[in-house]
N, C-alpha and C positions, 0 to 999 in steps of 0.2 A: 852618441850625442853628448856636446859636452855643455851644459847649461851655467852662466852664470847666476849672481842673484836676482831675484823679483826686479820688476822696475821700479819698486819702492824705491825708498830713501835707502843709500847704499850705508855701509858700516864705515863711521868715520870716528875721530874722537870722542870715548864719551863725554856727554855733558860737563861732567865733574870731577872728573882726574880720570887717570892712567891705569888706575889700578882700583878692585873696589874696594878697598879701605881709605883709598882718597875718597872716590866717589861719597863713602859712609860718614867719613871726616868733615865732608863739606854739609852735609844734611845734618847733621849733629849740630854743626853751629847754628845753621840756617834756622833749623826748626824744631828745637827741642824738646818742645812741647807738645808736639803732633804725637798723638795716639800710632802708635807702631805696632806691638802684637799686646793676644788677649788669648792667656790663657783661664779656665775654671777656676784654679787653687787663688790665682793671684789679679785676674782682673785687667785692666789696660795696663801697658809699658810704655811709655813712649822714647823717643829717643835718645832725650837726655838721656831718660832711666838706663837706655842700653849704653851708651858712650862712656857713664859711672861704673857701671857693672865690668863690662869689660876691660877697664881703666885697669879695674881692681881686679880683674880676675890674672890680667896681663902681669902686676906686679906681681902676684905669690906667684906664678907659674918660672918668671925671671926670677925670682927670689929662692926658687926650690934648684936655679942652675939649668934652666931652658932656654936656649939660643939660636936665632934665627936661623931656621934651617934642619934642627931639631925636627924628629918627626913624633907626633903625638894624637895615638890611636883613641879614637872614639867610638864608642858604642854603648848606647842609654836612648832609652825611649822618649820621645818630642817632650821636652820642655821650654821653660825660658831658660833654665841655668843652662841648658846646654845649648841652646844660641848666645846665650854670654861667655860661654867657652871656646864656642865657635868663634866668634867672634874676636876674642880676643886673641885667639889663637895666628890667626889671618894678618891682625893689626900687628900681633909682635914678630909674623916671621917664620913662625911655627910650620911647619907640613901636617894636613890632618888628615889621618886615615881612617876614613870612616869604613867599621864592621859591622853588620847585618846582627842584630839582638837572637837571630835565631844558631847561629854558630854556634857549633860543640866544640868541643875541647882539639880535637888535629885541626878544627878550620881558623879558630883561632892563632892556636902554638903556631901555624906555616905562616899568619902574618904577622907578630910577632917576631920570628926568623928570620925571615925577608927584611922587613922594614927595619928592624932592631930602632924600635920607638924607646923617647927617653921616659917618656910619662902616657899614661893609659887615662883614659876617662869614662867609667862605668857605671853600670846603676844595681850591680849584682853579684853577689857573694860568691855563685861559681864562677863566674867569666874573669872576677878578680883572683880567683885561686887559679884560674889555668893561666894566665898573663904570670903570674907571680914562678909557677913551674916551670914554665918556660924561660923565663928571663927573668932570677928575681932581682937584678938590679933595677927594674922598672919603676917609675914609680908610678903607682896606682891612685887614684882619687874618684871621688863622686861627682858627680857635673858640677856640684856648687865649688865646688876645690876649696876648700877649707882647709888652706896653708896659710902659712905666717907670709905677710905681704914682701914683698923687699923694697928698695926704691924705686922711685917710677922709672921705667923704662922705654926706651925710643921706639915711637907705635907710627903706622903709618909711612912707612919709610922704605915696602919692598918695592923691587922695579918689575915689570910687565914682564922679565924673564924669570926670575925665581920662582921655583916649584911652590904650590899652594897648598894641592890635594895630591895625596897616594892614590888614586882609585881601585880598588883590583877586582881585575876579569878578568877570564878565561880564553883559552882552545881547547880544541879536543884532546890536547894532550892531558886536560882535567890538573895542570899544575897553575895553581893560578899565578895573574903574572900583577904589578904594580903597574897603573898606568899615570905617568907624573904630567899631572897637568899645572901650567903656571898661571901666575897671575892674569896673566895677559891674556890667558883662554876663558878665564871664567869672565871677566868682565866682556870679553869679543862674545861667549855663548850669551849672557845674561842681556847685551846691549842688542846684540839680531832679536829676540825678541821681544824687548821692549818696541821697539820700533814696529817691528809684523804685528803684531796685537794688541798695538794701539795702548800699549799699560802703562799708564799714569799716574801719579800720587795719587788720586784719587779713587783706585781701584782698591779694592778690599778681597783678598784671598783667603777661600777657606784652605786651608790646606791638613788635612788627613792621611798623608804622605811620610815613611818614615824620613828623618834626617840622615839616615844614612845611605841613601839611594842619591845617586845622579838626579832622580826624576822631582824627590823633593828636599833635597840639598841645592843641588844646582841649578834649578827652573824656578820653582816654586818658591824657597828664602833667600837666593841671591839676586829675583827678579826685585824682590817684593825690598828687598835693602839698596837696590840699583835706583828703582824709580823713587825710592822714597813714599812708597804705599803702605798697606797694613795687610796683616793677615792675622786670621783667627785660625791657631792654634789648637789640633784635635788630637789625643794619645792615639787614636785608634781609628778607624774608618767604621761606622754604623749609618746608615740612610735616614734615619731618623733625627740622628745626633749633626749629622753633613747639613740638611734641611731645616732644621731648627736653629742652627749656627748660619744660614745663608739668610733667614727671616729676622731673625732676633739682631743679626749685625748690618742689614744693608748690605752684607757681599754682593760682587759684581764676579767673580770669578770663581771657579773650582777646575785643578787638574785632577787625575785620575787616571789609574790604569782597567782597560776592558773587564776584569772581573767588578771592580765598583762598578760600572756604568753597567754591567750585567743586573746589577741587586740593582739599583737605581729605576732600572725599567719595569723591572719587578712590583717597585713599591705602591701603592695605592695612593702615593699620595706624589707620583712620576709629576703631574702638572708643575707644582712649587718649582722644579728646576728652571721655568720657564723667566723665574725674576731674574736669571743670571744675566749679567752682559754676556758670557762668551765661557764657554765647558771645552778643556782640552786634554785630548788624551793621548797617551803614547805607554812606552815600555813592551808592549807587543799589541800586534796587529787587534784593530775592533772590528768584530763582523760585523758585516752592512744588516743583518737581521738586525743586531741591538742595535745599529745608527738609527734604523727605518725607525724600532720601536718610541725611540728617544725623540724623534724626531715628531712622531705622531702624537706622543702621551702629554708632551712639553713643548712643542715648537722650536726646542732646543736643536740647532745642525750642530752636533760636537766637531770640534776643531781637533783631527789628526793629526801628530806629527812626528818624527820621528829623531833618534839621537842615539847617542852612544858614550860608554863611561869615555872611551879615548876622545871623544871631538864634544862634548855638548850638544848642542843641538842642532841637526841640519838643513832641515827641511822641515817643511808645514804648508798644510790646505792653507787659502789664501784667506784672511780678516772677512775682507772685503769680493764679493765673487763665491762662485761655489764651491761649497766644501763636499768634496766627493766620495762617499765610500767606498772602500776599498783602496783606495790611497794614502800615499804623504805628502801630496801637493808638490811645493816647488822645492827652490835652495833659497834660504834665511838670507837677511842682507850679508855680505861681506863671505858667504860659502858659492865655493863653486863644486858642480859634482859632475862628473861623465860617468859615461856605463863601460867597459872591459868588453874585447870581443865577446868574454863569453859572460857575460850581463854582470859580475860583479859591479855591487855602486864602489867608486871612489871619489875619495872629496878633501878639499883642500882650503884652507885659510885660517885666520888666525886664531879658531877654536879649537885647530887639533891640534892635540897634546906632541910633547916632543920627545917620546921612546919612552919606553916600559925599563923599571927600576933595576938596572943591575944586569940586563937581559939586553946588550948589544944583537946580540943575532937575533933574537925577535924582533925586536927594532928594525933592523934593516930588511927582516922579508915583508914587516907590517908595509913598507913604502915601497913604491915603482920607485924606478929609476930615476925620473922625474920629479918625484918629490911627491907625488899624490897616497893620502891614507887607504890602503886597501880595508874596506869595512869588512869582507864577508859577507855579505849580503848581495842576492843574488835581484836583479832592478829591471824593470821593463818601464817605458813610458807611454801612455796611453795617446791617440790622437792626438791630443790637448795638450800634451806634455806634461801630463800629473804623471810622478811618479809612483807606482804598485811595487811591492816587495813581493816577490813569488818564490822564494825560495834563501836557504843560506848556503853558502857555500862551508863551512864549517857546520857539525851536528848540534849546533845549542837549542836547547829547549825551555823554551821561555811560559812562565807557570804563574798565571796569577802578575803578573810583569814584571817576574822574579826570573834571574838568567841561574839555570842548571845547564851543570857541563854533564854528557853521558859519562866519562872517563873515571872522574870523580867519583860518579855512585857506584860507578862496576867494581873499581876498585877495593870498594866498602864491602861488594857484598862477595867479590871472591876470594874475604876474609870468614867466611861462613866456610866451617868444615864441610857441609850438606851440597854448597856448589859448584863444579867446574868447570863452567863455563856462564857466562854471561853477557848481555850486550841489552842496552838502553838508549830509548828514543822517547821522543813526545808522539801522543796520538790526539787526536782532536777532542775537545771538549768543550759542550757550551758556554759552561758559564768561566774555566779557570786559559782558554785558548786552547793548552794543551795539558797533558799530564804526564807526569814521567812515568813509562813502564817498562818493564824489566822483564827480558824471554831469557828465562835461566834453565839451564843444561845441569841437572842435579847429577851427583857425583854416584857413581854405581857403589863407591867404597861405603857408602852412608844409608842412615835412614833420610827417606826423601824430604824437605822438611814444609814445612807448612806458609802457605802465605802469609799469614799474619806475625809469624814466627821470625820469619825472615824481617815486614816491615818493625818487627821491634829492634832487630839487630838493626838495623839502620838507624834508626830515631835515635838510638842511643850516640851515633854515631857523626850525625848531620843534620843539618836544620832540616825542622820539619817538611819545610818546603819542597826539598830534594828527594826527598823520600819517595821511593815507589806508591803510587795508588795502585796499580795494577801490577800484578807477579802473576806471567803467564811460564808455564811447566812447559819445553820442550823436547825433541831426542836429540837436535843439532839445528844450529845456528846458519844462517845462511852465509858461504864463504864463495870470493871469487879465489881463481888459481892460486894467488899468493896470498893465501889463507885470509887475506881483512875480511871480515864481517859486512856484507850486504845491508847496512841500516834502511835501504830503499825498500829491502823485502820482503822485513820483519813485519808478518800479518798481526793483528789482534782485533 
C-alpha cells in the first residue's frame, strides 16, 4: 500500500521563508516582544531577547574563525544559552551535532573523529577533556561562549540544501553513522506538524525533553521557533515539576516519550494533564495499557507518532478523529510511505535527510532504487489504514526512547577478560519499553564474573542508558549454520 499524506492541508511553502532562520528572522521583526521561552534561573525571553543573543553569540563564534558549513558539536543540558547557541549556530551556517550528555569518553572521541567539528559546546569538565584528547585543535566552550566577539557576520543566509544538523544513528553494525540533514528537512519536518496539530503562536510547550534528541530538538524547539509559540523550559523530566509548569504557565502542550507517560499515569495527581490541549508522544512504541490508563485518569487520548533521526517526522494519529493505540496513525502532510513486500515502512519527501556523513555505501543501501528511505522498521496497516509498527527489521532497542545498538554494547563487554561470548537484545518492560540485556557465554579461561561486576565495566564505558539491566549466564548462544547469533531465541 502506498499512502500519501492526510487529506489535510498538504506541505507547501512555509509561511515565512524557506529555511527556519528566515522563518525566525521574520518573527524577530514582527514580534519581538512576544514572550518565547522561560526558564527558572532567568524567567521569560522573548524574542528580541533571542534575535540579540544569538546576534552575539554568532559574532564571537565567526570571530573565533567558524564558517559556514563548519560543524559544531553540542552537548550541555537544556538551557537558554544553549538555544542561543543553537540558534545562532543555524543562522551563521554552522552544522550542529548534537551528543547525548550521557556519552563516555569512545562515544564521544568516534564523533569527534567522524565529524572532525571546529568548535565543541559543553557544560562539563570531562566531556571537555575527552573532546580535547581527541582532537585538541578543537575549540571548546560553555553554551554561553564567552569569546571575544568579531564583526557581525552574515546570519540568515543558508539555502533549503545546505546541511543544518549531523544527527548520529546507528545499525547493527553498532558503528554509528552521521545522518546530514539540511535546512530544508527541518523546516519540511517542523512545518508537517504544525499544520497536523493545529500549533499556533498561541500554544505554549512544556518541554522536558533533552536538546539533543531529534524528539526535543527537532519537534519540540524547532516547532515552537517555526510557529512563533513559547515553551517552558525544564533541565530534567519530574511529574511534578511537568504539571506545575503546565498550571503555573497556561501550557497547552507536552511531548513525551512512553516512559514519562508511564510516571504520568502513576501520579496522583494523572487528572491535571487533562488542561492540556493535545499530549504527544513518540521515540518508541506506548502501550495501549498506559494510553487506556491516561486516557481514563485525565481524559487525555495521547497523540502517537512516529519519526526518525534520518527523516523527522512521519506519521501521526490524526488531531482531529481517533487516535488509536497501538498505532502511528497516517503520513504528515508533504510524506508519502508504502510497505515493502516484506512489510518494511518506507518513506519519502522533503524531510528525509540526504545520506549519512562520509558513508557513500550506506547511503546508497539506505534508498530503493527509486528513491524511497528504507526505515527498518517493519509496518502493517490496520483496516483503517493506521499504521502499527510490529517489528524492526534491524536489532535496535529502544530504552526509555533512547535508541541502543546491540553491536555497540557487545562489543564493550567482549572487552571483559571473564567473556567470550556475548549477544544483546531488548526484552519487554513496563515502564522503560524495553531493556537492554545481555546472555553472556563466560570464558572457561577466567573466574566467571559477576553481574554487577560486569554492569560497572560498562558504565565506565557507555552511557548509562545502554548499559545492561539484565546479565543472563549462558553455556552457548543460539547460532544458525553460518554461525550468526539467533537474537529471536535468546529466552530471558
Amino acid at each position: 500500500m502506498h499512502l500519501p499524506g492526510p487529506a489535510g492541508p498538504p506541505l507547501g511553502d512555509a509561511p515565512m521563508g524557506a529555511t527556519l532562520p528566515e522563518a525566525l528572522a521574520a518573527h524577530f521583526e514582527t514580534s519581538p516582544g512576544r514572550p518565547l521561552l522561560w526558564e527558572e534561573r532567568r524567567g521569560w525571553v522573548t524574542s528580541g531577547d533571542l534575535d540579540r543573543a544569538s546576534r552575539q553569540v554568532a559574532a564571537r563564534l565567526a570571530g573565533a574563525g567558524l564558517r559556514p558549513g563548519d560543524r559544531i558539536l553540542m552537548s550541555a543540558a537544556t538551557s537558554v544559552e544553549l538555544v542561543e547557541t543553537h540558534v545562532a549556530a543555524l543562522r551563521l551556517g554552522l552544522v550542529v551535532v548534537p551528543a547525548n550528555t550521557a556519552y563516555r569518553e569512545r562515544e564521544i572521541a568516534h564523533l569527534v573523529g567522524d565529524s572532525s567539528p571546529r568548535a565543541a559546546v559543553v557544560d562539563d569538565p570531562d566531556r571537555a577533556g575527552w573532546i580535547r584528547r581527541a582532537d585538541p585543535d578543537v575549540l571548546v566552550v560553555g553554551p554561553d561562549v564567552d569569546l571575544r566577539p568579531g564583526p557581525a557576520p552574515l546570519l540568515d543566509a543558508v539555502r533549503p540544501e545546505d546541511p543544518a544538523i549531523l544527527g548520529y544513528t546507528s545499525g547493527t553494525t553498532g558503528t554509528p553513522k552521521g545522518a546530514v540533514l539540511s535546512h530544508g528537512n527541518l523546516l519540511a519536518s517542523s512545518e508537517s506538524v504544525r499544520l497536523a496539530w493545529r500549533w499556533t503562536a498561541d500554544d505554549r510547550l512544556v518541554l522536558a525533553l533533552p536538546l539533543f534528541h531529534i524528539h526535543g530538538l527537532g519537534v519540540g524547539l524547532h516547532g515552537t521557533l517555526l510557529t512563533g509559540a513559547s515553551a517552558v523550559l525544564l533541565p530534567r523530566f519530574d511529574p511534578d515539576e511537568v504539571l506545575d509548569a503546565v498550571a503555573a504557565h497556561d501550557a497547552t502542550l507536552f511531548f513525551g516519550v512512553p516512559t514519562m507517560y508511564a510516571r504520568l499515569a502513576g501520579s496522583p495527581r494523572l487528572s491535571e494533564l487533562g488542561r492540556l490541549r493535545v499530549c504527544v508522544s513518540g521515540s518508541a512504541p506506548l502501550p495501549p495499557a498506559v494510553f487506556d490508563r491516561l486516557a481514563d485518569g485525565s481524559g487525555q487520548r495521547i497523540l502517537e507518532r512516529y519519526g526518525m533521526t534520518e527523516t523527522g517526522m512521519n506519521v501521526s494519529n490524526p488531531y482531529d478523529g481517533e487516535r488509536r493505540p497501538g498505532t502511528v496513525g497516517f503520513p504528515l502532510p508533504g510524506v508519502e510511505l508504502r510497505l515493502a513486500e516484506d512489510g518494511e515502512v518506507e518513506v519519502r519527501g522533503p524531510n528525509v535527510f540526504c545520506g549519512y556523513w562520509g558513508r557513500p555505501d550506506a547511503t546508497a543501501a539506505a534508498f530503493t532504487d527509486d528513491g524511497w528511505f528504507k526505515t527498518g522498521d517493519i509496518g502493517e496497516h490496520d483496516p483503517d489504514g493506521y499504521l502499527r509498527l510490529v517489528g524492526r527489521a534491524r536489532d535496535l532497542i529502544i530504552t526509555g526512547g533512547l535508541n541502543v545498538y546491540p553491536r555497540e554494547v557487545e562489543d564493550v563487554l567482549l572487552e571483559h577478560p571473564a567473556v567470550s561470548e556475548v549477544a544483546v537484545a531488548g526484552t519487554p518492560d513496563p515502564e522503560w519499553g524495553e531493556i537492554v540485556t545481555a546472555w553472556v557465554v563466560p570464558s572457561p579461561a577466567a573466574t566467571p564474573p559477576e553481574e554487577a561486576e560486569l554492569a560497572r565495566f560498562a558504565s565506565d564505558r557507555l552511557a548509562r542508558f545502554k548499559c545492561p539491566r539484565r546479565v543472563l549466564f549462558v553455556d552457548a548462544l543460539p547460532r544458525n549454520a553460518l554461525g550468526k547469533v539467533l537474537r529471536h531465541e535468546l529466552k530471558g
